[in-house]
DSSP file (Angstrom, degrees, kcal/mol; ACC not computed):
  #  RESIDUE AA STRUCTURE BP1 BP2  ACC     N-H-->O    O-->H-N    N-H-->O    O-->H-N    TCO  KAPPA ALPHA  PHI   PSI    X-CA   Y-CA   Z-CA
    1    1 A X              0   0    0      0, 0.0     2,-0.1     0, 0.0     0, 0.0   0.000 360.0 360.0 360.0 108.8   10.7   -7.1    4.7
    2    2 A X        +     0   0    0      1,-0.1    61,-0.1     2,-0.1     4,-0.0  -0.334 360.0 163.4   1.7  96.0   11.3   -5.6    8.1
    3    3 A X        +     0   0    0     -2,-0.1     2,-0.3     2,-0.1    -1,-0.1   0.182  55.1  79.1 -93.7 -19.1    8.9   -6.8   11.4
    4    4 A X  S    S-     0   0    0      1,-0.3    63,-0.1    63,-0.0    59,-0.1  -0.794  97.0 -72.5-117.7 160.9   10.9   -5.7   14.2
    5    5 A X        +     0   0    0     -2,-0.3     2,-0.3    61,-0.1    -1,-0.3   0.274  53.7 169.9   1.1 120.2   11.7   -3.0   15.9
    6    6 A X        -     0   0    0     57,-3.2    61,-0.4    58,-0.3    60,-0.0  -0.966  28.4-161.8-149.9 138.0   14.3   -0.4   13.7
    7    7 A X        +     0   0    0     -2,-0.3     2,-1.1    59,-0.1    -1,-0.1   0.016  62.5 123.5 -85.9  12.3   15.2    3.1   14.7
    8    8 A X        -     0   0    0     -3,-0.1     2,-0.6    52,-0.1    55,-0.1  -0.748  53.6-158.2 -60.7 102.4   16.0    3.1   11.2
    9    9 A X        -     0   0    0     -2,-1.1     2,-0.2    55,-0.1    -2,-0.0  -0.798   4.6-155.3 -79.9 121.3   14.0    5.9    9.7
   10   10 A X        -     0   0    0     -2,-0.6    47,-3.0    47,-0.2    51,-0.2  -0.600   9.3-156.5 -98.1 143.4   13.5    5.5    5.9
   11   11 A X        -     0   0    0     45,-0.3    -1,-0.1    -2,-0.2    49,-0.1   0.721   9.3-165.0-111.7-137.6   12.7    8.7    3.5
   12   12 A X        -     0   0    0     45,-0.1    43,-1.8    44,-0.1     3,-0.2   0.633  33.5-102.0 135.5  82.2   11.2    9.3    0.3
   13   13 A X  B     -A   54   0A   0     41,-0.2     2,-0.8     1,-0.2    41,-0.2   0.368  41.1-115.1 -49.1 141.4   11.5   12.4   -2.0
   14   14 A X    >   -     0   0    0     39,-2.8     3,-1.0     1,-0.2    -1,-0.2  -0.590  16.9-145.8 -97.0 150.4    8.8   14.4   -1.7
   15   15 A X  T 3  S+     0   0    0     -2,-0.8    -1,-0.2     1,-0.3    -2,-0.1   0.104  92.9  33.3 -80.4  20.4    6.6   14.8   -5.0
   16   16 A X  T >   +     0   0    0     37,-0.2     3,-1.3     3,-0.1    -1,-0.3  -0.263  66.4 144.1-158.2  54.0    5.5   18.3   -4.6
   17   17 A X  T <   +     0   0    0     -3,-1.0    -2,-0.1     1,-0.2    -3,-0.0   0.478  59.9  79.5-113.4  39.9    8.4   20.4   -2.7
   18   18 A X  T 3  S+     0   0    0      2,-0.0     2,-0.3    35,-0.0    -1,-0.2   0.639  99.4  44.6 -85.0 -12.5    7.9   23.7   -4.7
   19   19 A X  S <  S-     0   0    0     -3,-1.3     2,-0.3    33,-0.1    -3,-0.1  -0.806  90.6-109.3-127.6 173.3    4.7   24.5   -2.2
   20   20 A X        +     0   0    0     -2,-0.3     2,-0.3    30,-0.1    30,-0.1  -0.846  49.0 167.5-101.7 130.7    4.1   24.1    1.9
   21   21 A X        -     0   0    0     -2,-0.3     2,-0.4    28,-0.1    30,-0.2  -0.747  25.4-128.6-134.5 156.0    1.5   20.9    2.3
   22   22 A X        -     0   0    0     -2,-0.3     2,-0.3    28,-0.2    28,-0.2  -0.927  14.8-159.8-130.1 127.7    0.9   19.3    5.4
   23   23 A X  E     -B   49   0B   0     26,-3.3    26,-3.0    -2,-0.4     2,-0.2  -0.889   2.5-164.8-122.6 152.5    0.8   15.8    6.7
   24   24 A X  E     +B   48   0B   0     -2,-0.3     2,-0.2    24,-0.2    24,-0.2  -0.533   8.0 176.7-111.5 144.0   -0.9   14.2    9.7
   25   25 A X  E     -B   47   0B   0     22,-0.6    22,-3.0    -2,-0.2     2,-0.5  -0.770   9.6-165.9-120.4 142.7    0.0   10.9   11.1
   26   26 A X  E     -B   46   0B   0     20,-0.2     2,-0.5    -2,-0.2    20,-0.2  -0.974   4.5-172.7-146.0 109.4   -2.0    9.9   14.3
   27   27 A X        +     0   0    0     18,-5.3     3,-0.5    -2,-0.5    16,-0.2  -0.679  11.3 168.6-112.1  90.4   -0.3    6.7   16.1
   28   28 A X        +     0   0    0     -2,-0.5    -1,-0.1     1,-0.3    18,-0.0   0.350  63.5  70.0-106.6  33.5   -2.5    5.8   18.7
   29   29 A X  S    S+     0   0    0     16,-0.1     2,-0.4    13,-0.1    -1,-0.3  -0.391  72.7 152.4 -91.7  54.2   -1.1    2.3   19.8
   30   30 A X  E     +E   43   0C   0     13,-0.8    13,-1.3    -3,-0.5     2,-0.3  -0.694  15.7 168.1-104.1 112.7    2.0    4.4   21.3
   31   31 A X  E     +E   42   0C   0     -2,-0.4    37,-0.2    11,-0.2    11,-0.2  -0.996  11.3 153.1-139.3 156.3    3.6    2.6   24.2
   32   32 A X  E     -E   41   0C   0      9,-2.0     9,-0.6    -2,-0.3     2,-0.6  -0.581  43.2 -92.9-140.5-152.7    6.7    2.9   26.1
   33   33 A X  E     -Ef  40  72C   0     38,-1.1    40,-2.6    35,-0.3     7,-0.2  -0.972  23.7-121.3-143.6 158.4    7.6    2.1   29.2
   34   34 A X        -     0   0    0      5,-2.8     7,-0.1    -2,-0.6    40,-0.0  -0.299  23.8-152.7 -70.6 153.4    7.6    4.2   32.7
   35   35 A X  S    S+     0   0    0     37,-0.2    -1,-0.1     2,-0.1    37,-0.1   0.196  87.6  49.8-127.6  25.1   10.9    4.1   33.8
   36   36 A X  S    S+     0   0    0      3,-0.1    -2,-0.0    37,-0.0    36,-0.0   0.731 126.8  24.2 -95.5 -34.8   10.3    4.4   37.4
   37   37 A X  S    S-     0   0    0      2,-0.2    -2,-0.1     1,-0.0    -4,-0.0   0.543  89.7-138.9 -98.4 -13.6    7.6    1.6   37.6
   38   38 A X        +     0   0    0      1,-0.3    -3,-0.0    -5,-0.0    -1,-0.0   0.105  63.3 134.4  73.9 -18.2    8.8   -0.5   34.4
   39   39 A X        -     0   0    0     -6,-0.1    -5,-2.8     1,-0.1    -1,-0.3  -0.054  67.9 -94.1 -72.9 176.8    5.1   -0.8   34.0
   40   40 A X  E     -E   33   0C   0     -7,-0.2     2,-0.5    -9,-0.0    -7,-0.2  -0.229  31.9-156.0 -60.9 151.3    3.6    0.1   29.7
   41   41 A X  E     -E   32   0C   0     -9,-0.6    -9,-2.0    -8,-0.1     2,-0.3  -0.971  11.9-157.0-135.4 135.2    2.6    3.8   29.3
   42   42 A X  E     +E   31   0C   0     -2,-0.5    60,-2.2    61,-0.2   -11,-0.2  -0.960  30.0 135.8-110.6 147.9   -0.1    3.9   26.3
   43   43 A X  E     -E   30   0C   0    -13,-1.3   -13,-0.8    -2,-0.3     2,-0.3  -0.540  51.3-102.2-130.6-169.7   -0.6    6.9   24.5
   44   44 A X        -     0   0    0     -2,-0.2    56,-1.5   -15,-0.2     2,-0.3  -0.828  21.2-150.8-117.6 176.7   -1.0    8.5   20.8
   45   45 A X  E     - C   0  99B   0     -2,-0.3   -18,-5.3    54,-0.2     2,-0.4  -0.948  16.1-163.0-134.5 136.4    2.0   10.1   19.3
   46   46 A X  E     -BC  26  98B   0     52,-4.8    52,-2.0    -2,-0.3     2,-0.7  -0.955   8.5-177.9-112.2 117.1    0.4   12.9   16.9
   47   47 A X  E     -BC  25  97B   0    -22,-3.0   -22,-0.6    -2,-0.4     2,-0.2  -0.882   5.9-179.8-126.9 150.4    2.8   13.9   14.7
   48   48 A X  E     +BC  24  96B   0     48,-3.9    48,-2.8    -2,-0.7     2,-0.2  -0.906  21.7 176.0-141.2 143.4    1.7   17.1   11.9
   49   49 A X  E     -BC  23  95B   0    -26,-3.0   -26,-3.3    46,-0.3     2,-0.5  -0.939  35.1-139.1-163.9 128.8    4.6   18.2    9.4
   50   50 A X  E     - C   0  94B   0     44,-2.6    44,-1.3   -28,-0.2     2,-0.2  -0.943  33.1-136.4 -90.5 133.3    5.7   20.4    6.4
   51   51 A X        -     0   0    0     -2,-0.5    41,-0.1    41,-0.2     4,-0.1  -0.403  22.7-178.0 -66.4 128.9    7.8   18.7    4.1
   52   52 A X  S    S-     0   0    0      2,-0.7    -1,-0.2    38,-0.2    40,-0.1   0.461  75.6 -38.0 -97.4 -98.4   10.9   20.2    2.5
   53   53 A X  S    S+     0   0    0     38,-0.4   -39,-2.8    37,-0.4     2,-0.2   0.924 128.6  51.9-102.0 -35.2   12.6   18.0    0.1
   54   54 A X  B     -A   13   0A   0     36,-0.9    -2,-0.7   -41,-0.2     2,-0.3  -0.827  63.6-157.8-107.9 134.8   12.1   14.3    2.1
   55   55 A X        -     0   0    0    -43,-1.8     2,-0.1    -2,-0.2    -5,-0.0  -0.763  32.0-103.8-102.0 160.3    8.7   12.9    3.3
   56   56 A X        -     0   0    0     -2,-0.3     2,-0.4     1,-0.1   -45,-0.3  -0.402  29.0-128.6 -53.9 124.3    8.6   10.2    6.2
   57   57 A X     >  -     0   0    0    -47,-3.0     4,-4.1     1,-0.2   -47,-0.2  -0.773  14.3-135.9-102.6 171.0    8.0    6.7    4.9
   58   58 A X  H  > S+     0   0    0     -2,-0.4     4,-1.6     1,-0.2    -1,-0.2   0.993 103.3  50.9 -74.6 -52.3    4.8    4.8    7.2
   59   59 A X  H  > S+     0   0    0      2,-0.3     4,-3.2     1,-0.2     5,-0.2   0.939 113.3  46.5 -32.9 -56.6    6.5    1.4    7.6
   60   60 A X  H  > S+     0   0    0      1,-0.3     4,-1.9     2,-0.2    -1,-0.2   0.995 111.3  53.1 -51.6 -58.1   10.0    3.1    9.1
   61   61 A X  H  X S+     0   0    0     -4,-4.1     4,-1.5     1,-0.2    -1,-0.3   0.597 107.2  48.1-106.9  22.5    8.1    4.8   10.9
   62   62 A X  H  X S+     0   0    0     -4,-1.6     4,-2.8     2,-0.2    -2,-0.2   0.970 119.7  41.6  -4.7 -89.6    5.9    1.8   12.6
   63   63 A X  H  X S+     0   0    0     -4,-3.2   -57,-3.2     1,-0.2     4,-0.9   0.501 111.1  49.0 -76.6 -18.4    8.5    0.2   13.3
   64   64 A X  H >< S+     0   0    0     -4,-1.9     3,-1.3    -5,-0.2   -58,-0.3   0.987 113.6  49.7 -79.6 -54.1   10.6    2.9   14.4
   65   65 A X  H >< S+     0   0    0     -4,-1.5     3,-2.4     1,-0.3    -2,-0.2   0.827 109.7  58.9 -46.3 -56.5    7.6    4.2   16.9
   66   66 A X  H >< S+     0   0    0     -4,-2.8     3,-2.4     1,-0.2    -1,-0.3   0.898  89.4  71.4 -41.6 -49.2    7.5    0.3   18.0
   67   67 A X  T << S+     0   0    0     -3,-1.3     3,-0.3    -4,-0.9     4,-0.2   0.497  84.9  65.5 -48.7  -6.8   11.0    0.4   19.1
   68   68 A X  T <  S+     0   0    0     -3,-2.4   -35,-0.3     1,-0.2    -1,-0.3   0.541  75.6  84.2-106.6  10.6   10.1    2.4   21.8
   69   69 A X  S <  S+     0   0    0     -3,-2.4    -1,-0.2     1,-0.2    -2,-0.2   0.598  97.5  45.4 -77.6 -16.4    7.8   -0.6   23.5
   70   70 A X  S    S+     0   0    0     -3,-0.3     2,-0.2    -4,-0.2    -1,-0.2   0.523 100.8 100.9-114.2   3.2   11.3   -2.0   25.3
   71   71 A X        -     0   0    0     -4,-0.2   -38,-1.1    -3,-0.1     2,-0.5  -0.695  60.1-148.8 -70.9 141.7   12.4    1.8   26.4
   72   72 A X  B     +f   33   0C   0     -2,-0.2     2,-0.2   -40,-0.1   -38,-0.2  -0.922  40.6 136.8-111.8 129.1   12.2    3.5   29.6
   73   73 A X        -     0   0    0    -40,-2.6     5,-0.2    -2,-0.5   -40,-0.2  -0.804  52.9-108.6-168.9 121.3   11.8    6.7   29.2
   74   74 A X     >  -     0   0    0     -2,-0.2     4,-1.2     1,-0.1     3,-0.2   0.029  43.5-104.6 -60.5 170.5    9.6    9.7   30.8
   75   75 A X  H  > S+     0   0    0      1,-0.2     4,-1.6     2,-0.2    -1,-0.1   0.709 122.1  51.5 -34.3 -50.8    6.7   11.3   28.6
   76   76 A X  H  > S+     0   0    0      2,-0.2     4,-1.5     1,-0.2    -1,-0.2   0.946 105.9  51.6 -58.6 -72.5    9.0   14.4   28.0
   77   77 A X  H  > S+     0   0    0     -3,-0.2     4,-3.1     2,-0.2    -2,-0.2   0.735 113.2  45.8 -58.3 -53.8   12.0   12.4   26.8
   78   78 A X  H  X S+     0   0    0     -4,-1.2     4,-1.4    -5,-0.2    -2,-0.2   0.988 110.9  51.8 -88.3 -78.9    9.8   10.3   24.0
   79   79 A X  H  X S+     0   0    0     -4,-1.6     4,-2.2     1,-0.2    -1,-0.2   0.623 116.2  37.3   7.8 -74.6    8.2   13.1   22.8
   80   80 A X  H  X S+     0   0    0     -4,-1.5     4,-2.1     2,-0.2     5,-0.4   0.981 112.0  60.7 -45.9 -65.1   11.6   15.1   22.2
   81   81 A X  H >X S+     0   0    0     -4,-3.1     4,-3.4     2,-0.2     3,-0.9   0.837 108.1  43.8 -37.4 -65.3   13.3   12.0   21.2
   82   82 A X  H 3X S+     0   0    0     -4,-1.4     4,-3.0     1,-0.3    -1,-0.2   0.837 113.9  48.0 -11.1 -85.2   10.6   11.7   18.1
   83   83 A X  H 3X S+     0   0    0     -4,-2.2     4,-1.2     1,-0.2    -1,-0.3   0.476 113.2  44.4 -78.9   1.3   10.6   14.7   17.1
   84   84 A X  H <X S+     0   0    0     -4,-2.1     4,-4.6    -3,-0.9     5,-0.3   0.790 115.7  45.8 -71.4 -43.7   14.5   15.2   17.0
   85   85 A X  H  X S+     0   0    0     -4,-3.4     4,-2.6    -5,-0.4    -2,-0.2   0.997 116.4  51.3 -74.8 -29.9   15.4   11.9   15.3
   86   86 A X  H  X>S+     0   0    0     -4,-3.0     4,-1.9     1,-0.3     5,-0.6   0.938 113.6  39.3 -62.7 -35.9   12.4   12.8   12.8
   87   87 A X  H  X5S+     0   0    0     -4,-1.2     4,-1.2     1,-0.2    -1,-0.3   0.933 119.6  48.8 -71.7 -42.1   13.5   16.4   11.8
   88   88 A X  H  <5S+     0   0    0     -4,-4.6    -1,-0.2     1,-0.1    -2,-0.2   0.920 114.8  45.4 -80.6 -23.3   17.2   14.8   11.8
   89   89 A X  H  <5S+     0   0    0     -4,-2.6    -2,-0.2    -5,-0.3    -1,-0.1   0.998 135.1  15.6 -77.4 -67.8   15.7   11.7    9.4
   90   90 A X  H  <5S-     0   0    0     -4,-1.9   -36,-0.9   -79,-0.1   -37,-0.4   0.557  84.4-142.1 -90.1 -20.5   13.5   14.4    6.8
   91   91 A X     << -     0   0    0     -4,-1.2   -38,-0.4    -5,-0.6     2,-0.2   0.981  39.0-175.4  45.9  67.2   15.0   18.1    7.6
   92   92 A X        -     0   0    0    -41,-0.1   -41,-0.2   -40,-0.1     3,-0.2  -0.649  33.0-111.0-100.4 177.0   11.5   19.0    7.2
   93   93 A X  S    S-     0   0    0     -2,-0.2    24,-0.4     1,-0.2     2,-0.2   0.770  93.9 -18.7 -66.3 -17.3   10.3   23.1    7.3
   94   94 A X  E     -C   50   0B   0    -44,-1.3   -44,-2.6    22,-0.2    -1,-0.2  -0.603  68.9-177.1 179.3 145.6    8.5   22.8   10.5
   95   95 A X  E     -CD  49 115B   0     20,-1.3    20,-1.1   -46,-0.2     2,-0.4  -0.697  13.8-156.2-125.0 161.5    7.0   19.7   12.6
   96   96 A X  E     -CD  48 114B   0    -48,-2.8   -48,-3.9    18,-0.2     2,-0.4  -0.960   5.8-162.1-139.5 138.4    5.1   19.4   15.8
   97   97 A X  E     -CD  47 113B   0     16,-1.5    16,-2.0    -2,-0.4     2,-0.5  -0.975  11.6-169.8-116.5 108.7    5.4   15.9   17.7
   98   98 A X  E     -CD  46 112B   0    -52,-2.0   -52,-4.8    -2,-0.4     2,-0.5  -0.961   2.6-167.1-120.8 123.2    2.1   15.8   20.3
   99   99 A X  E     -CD  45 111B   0     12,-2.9    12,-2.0    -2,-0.5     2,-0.6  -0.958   4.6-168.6 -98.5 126.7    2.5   12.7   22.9
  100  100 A X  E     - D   0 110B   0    -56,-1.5    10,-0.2    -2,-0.5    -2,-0.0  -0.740   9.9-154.9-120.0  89.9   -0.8   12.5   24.4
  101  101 A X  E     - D   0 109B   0      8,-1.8     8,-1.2    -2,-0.6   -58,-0.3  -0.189  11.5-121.8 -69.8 136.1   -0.4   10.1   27.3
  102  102 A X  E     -     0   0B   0    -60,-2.2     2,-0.2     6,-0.2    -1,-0.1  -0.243  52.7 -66.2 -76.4 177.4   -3.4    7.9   28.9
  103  103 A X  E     -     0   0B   0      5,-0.1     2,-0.3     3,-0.1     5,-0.3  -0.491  50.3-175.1 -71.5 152.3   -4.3    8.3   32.6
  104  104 A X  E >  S- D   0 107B   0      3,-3.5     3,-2.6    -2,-0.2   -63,-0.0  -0.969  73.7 -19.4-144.4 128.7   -1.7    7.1   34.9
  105  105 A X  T 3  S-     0   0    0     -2,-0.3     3,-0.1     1,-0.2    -2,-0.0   0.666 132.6 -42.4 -16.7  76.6   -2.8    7.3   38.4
  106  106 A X  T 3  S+     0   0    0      1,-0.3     2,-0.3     0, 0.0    -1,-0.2   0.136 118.9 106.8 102.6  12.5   -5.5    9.6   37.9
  107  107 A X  E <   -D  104   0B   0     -3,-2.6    -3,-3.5    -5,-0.0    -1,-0.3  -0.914  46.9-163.7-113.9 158.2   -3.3   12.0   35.3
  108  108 A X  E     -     0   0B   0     -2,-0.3     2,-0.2    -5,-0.3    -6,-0.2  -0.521  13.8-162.2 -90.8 154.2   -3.5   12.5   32.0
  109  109 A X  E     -D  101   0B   0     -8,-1.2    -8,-1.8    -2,-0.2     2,-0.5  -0.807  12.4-175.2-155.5 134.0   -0.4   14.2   30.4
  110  110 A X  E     -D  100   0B   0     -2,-0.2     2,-0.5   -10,-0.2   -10,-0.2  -0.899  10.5-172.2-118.4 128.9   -0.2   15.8   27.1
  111  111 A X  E     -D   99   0B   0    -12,-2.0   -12,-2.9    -2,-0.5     2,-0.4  -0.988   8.9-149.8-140.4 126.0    3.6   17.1   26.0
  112  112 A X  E     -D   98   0B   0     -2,-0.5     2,-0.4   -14,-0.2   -14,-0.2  -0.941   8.1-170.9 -80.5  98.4    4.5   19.4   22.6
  113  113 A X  E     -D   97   0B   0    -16,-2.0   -16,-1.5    -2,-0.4     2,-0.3  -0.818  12.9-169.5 -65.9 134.8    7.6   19.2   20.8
  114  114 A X  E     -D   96   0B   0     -2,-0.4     2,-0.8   -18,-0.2   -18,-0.2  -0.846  11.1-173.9-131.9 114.3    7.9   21.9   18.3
  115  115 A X  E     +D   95   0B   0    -20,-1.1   -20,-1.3    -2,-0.3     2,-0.3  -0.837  17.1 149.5 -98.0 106.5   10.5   22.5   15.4
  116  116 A X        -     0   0    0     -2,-0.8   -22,-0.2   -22,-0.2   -23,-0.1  -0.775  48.9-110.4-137.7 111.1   10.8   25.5   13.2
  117  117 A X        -     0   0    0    -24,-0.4    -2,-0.0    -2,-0.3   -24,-0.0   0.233  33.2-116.3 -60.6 148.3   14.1   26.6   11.8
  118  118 A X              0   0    0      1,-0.1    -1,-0.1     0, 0.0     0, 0.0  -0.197 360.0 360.0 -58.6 151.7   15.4   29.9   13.2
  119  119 A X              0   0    0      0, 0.0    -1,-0.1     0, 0.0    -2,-0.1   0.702 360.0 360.0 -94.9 360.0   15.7   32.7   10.6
């Protein structure tokens, strides 16, 4: 069983994917690291999703979300990053990835990814 770090994201068929459902997952131990200062940035990472044919499994994506505690990489960047490798992991029908970043000298900073395919 798997403890470290993985950018392996893992899959699952989803059990219902004749109708549009939506799942929530809300990670709010999110850290990465500044990559001007080196210092932790803590956050949550919200990420809200319809499922086409594959759902996200929670372990993968732990451990994938952990992986990002020894990257430096702005707010912007982790965000994207998320939601790209998740839409490339599940191809689901449309996702929103919300990093909502603690204060860091005296900002807050809250950054949207959004994926919906063109028609």
């Amino acid at each position: 069983m798997a403890t470290e770090p993985s950018k392996n994201l893992a899959v699952f068929a989803n059990p219902h994917p004749d109708r549009d459902y939506t799942i929530e997952f809300s990670c709010p131990e999110f850290t990465s690291i500044c990559p001007v200062t080196g210092q932790p940035d803590f956050g949550t990472i919200h990420i809200r999703y319809v499922p086409d044919q594959q759902c996200i499994e929670l372990k993968s994506l732990k451990l994938y979300l952990w992986s990002f505690r020894q990257e430096g990489a702005y707010y912007e960047a982790v965000t994207n990053t998320i939601l790209n490798d998740l839409v490339a992991a599940c191809a689901p029908r449309r996702m929103t990835v919300v990093g909502e970043f603690n204060v860091r000298g005296g900002i807050s900073a809250v950054v949207t990814a959004e994926f919906a395919p063109q028609p």
